[in-house]
C-alpha positions as CSV (number, residue, x, y, z in Angstrom):
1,X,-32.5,18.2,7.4
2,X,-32.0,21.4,5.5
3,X,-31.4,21.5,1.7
4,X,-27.7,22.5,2.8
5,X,-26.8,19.8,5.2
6,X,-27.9,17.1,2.7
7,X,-26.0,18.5,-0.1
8,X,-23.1,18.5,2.5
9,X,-23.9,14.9,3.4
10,X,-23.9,14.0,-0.1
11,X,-20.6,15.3,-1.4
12,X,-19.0,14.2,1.5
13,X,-20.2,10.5,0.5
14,X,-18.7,11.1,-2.9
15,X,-15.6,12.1,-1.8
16,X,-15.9,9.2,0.6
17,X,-16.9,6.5,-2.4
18,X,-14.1,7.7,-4.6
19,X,-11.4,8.0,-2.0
20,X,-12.4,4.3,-1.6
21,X,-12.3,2.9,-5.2
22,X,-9.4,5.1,-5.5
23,X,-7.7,2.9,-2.6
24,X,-9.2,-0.2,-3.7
25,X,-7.9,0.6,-7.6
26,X,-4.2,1.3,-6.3
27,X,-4.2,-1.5,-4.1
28,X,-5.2,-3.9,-6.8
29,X,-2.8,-2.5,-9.1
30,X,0.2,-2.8,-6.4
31,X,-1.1,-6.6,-6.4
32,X,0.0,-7.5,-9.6
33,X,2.9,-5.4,-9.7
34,X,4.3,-7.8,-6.5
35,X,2.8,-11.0,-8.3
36,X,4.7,-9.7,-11.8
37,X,8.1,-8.9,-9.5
38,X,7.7,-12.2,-7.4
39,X,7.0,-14.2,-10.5
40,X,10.4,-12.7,-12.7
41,X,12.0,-13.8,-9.4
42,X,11.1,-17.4,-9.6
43,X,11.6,-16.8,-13.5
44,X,15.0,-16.0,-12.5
45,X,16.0,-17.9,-10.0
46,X,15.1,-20.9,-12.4
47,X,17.4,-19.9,-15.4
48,X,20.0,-19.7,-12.4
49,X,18.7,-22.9,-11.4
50,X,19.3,-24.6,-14.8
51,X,22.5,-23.1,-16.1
52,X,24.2,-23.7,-13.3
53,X,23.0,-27.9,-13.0
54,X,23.8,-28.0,-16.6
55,X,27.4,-26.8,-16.2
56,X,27.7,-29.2,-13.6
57,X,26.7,-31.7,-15.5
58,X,29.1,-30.7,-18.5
59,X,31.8,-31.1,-15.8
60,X,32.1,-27.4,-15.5
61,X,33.1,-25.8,-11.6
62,X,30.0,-24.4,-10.1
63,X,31.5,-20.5,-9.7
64,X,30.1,-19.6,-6.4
């Protein structure tokens, strides 16, 4: 192979290694942006959760 093609070859791996930890790095990073969003939910839906059995327990109408 001439001097040439194997610098070809090897930029072309580069670009091809980067481009995948590039892909790899963004979809770890949209990970834990969906496990931060999912867990706010549950954080969420729990205060819900509680404020609305305590009014009920206060005797207070459940507003739906």
């Amino acid at each position: 192979m001439s001097n040439k093609n194997q610098n070809s070859k090897s930029v072309a791996d580069g670009i091809k290694e980067t481009a995948g930890a590039a892909f790899h790095t963004l979809h770890s990073a949209l990970e834990t942006t969906e496990n931060v969003a999912m867990n706010t939910v549950d954080a969420a839906k729990n205060v819900v959760n509680n404020v609305t059995r305590n009014g009920n327990e206060k005797g207070q109408r459940n507003h739906d």
